[in-house]
Residue, then its C-alpha position, 0 to 999 in steps of 0.5 A: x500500500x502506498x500513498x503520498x509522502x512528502x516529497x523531501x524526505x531523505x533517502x539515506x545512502x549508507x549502512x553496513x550489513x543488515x543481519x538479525x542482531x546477535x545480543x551478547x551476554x555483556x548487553x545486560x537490562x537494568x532493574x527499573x525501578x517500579x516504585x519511581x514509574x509508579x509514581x510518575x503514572x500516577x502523579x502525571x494523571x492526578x486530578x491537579x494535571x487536569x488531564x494534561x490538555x495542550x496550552x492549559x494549566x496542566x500542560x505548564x505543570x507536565x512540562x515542569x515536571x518532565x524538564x526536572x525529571x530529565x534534568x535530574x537524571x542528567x540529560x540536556x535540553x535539546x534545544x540550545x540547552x531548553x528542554x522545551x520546543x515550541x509548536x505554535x498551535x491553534x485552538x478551535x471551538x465549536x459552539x454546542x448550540x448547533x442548527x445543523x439540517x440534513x435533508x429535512x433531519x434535524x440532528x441533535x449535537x452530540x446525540x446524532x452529529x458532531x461537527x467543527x470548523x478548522x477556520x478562523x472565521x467566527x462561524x459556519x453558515x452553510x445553506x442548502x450545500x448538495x450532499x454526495x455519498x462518496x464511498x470511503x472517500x478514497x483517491x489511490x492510482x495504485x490501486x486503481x480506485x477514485x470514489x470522486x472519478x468525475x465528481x465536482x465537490x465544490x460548494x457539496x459536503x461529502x458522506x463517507x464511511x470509516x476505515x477502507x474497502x479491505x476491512x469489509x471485503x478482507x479475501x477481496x485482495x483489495x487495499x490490505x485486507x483486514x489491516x487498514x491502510x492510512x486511506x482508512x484514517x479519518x485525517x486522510x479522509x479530510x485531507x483527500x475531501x479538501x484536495x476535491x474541493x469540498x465544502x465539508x467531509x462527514x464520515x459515518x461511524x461504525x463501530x468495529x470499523x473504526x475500532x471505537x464507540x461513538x462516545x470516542x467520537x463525542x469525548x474527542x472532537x467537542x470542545x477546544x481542537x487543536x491544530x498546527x498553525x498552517x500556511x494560508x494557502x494550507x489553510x483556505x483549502x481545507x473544508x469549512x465543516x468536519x465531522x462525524x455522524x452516527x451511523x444510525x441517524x445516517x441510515x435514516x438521511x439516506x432512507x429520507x433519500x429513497x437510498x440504502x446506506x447498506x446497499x451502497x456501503x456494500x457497493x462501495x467495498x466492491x468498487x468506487x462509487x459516488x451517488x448524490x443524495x438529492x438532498x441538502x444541508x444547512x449548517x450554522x454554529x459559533x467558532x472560534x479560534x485560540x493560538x498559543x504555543x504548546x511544547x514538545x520536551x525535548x531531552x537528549x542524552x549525547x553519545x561517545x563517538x557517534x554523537x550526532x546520530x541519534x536514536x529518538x524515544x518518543x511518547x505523547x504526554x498530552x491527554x483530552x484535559x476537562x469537559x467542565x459541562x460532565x455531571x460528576x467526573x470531568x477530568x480525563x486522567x489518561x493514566x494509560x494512554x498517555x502518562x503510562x508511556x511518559x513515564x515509560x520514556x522517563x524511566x528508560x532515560x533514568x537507565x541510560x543515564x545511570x548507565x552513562x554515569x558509570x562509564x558505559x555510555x552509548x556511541x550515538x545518542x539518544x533523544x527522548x521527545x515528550x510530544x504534545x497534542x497527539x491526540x488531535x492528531x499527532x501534531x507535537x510529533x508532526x510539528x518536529x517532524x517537519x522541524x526537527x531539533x536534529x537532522x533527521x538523515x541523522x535519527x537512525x530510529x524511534x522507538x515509540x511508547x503509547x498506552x504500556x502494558x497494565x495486564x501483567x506478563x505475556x508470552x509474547x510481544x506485539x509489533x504493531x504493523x509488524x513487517x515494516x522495517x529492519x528495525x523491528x528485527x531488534x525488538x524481536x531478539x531482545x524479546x526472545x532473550x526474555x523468552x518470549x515470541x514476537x507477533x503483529x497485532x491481533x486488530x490490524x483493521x484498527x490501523x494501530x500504525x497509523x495512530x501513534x507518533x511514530x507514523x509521523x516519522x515513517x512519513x519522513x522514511x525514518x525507521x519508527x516503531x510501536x510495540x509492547x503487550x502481548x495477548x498471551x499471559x504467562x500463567x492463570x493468575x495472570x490471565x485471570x487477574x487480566x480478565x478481571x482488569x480488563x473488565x474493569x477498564x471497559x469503555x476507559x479509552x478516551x474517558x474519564x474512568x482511565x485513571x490510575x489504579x494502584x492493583x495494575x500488575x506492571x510487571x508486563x510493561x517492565x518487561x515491554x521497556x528491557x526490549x526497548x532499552x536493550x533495542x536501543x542498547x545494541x543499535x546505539x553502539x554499532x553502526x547499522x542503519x535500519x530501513x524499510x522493505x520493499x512492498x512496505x509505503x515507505x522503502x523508497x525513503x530509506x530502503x532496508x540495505x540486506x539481500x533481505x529486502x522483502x517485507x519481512x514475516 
């Protein structure tokens, strides 16, 4: 699967043999401390944080807690001796009070509809703008697929459903099967209406497509939104309204229309299709636009030797902060998704450090970057992407943390989207040391790859990895200890019930950040430069380098 990459990414050149590498006895993991990554889970995702929203209270308490953090295990503030890198970044606000008709449908804000405006511009007030069904919304030569062939979008709102035809129709042969390509990612969806010219883009949620419930939706896309600052020319092509519709208010808009939503959804898993609804909508809400600077902290660890080549750690240690119009609990902690990866990065940094100070310092360097504003989009992550603090034909990987493993030991790893790179070969010997077999991720139409920082980097052709958990517990206890845990963080992704909870048995994650360290240990002292393998979106940007130069199994 492919699709457009940006254009100045750097191919790199060099390397040296590529073969599976061989861990020797001397590479040892450290004990890391369980009691100090407690801690920082749990204070990162108090209520004092108020669940760690870009350009809020909380960031300005986060970001003085991850700078003395790093400060005190010995690392430097990467940027000209700060720890912080700004990333403008601005805010939009929709108002809750929303008259949105589509067709002769009234649609009830939150219940049925949740809408944005990504514009500086007081307000949206759409008039009878024509809506067109446009399948998945898909442009992709390569697959000989265009669901807007012979459509002009200009002044319409397109309809269009979640993930990618491989996802409905998975021994079709079509896109990647079950495993959902980046055409599936609601951010291309709205990137490829705007190329088109379109109005606005709605997608119609489905569950087990999109991998999440409705409340996702409705906690994640109402209130503040944030954006990167764009160029003006970027910013006037985009769509004036964004959204998502229940997919159930949808199936009535196309029976208003004398249409199927699934007749035309099956339609549109067999071929590109696009039908108008001969119906029309009419929008008006409030908006607003915030700027403000949030940070990336950004701390670096400089090698012996080959010091300005660096191997980058990344988590994102923002969450959806406060919804002060919740009855009851209205702070999103985010205790796992993030403060669990931040504190993974912090610990593992600690380690490195400790290791430094004791006359074992790595040849290259590493960098630990705590990102902002990932869960509106990877933006921290893209933002230093696009302006890295160092060249990135000289970062030889990034080793990604998001969400660490709360339901104790397995006899397996996940390498989410497994078969991309060479670098996934590290993972995969640090893990056998600890008895335990690498494999792809159970729920690859989730499109987990495309989720988490580390794609931001991959889109540059830097080798980037997310990994960790496994789905097979080491004994009973372990497993009924993880269905109880499970049971218990039911519906916590993205709300307000994903707090820290002092019986989670992390002794799984201790395990997930030795493959990490040691990954980092043997990659940080030798001189190989990891690539991508052919088949794989991103083997043109810095090719793997062996005769093995098909995706790996």
């Amino acid at each position: 699967m492919r699709f457009a990459l940006p254009t100045c990414a750097l191919v790199l050149l060099s390397a040296c043999s590529q073969h599976a590498p061989q861990l020797s006895s001397e590479e040892q993991v450290p004990a890391f401390n369980e009691a100090r990554f407690r801690l920082d889970i749990q204070t990162l995702s108090s209520d004092k944080f108020e669940g760690r929203a870009p350009t809020t209270q909380g960031e300005a308490l986060t970001l003085d807690y991850l700078s003395k953090a790093f400060a005190a295990a010995g690392l430097v503030g990467a940027n000209d001796g700060s720890f912080l890198q700004p990333v403008p970044m601005v805010s939009y606000t929709a108002s809750e009070s929303q008259t949105v008709t589509l067709g002769n449908l009234p649609m009830h804000y939150r219940q049925d509809i949740v809408l944005g405006s990504r514009h500086d511009n007081q307000g949206v007030e759409i008039k009878d703008a024509p809506l067109v069904f446009v399948g998945y919304g898909i442009k992709a030569p390569e697959y000989d697929w265009d669901d807007y062939q012979g459509l002009d979008m200009k002044g319409k709102i397109a309809l269009i459903l979640v993930n990618d035809p491989g996802f409905a129709l998975p021994e079709s042969g079509k896109f990647n099967g079950k495993a959902m390509t980046y055409y599936g990612r609601w951010s291309y969806k709205f990137e490829e209406a705007s190329r088109q010219g379109a109005l606005g883009a709605i997608i119609i949620h489905d569950t087990k497509p999109a991998s999440y419930p409705w409340s996702v939706v409705e906690n994640s896309w109402t209130g503040a939104q944030q954006d990167l600052v764009l160029d003006k020319a970027t910013q006037d092509s985009r769509v004036q309204v964004e959204g998502w519709i229940t997919k159930e208010k949808a199936s009535e808009l196309f029976d208003s229309a004398g249409l199927s939503l699934a007749t035309l959804s099956d339609r549109a898993a067999s071929s590109p299709v696009n039908v108008a609804l001969q119906k029309s909508a009419n929008i008006a809400f409030a908006n607003k636009a915030e700027y403000a600077d949030s940070y990336n902290v950004v701390a670096t660890l400089p090698g012996q030797g080959a010091s300005d080549e660096q191997i980058l750690f990344t988590a994102h240690w923002d969450h959806i902060g406060l919804d002060s119009s919740k009855q009851g609990d209205q702070i999103y902690n985010g205790a796992l998704d993030n403060a669990s990866g931040t504190a993974g990065i912090l610990e593992i940094a600690r380690q490195f450090a400790a290791q430094a100070k004791q006359g074992k310092p790595l040849k290259r360097s590493l960098t630990f970057v705590a990102t902002t504003g990932e869960e509106q989009g990877l933006l921290g992550s893209r933002y230093y992407a696009a302006n890295p603090v160092y060249p990135l034909d000289k970062t030889v990987a990034v080793f990604n943390l998001d969400s660490t493993n709360i339901y104790g030991r397995t006899s397996d790893y996940t390498i989410v989207g497994k078969g991309k790179s060479q670098l996934e070969t590290y993972l995969v010997e640090a893990a056998s040391g600890q008895q335990r077999t690498a494999v792809s991720e159970t729920r690859p139409e989730s499109g987990g790859f495309f989720r988490s920082d580390h794609f931001s980097f991959a889109k540059y052709g830097v080798p980037a990895v997310f990994a960790g958990g496994g789905n097979n517990p080491v004994d009973d206890a372990t497993a009924k200890y993880k269905a109880d845990m499970k049971a218990q963080m039911k519906g916590c992704y993205h709300n307000v019930c994903d707090e820290y909870r002092a019986d989670w048995d992390l002794s799984g994650a201790l395990e997930d950040l030795g493959v990490y360290y040691q990954a980092a240990q043997r990659l940080g002292n030798n001189g190989d430069w990891p690539g991508y393998y052919a088949g794989t979106e991103f083997h043109q940007l810095r090719p793997a380098t062996t005769k093995e130069t098909t995706t790996a199994e």
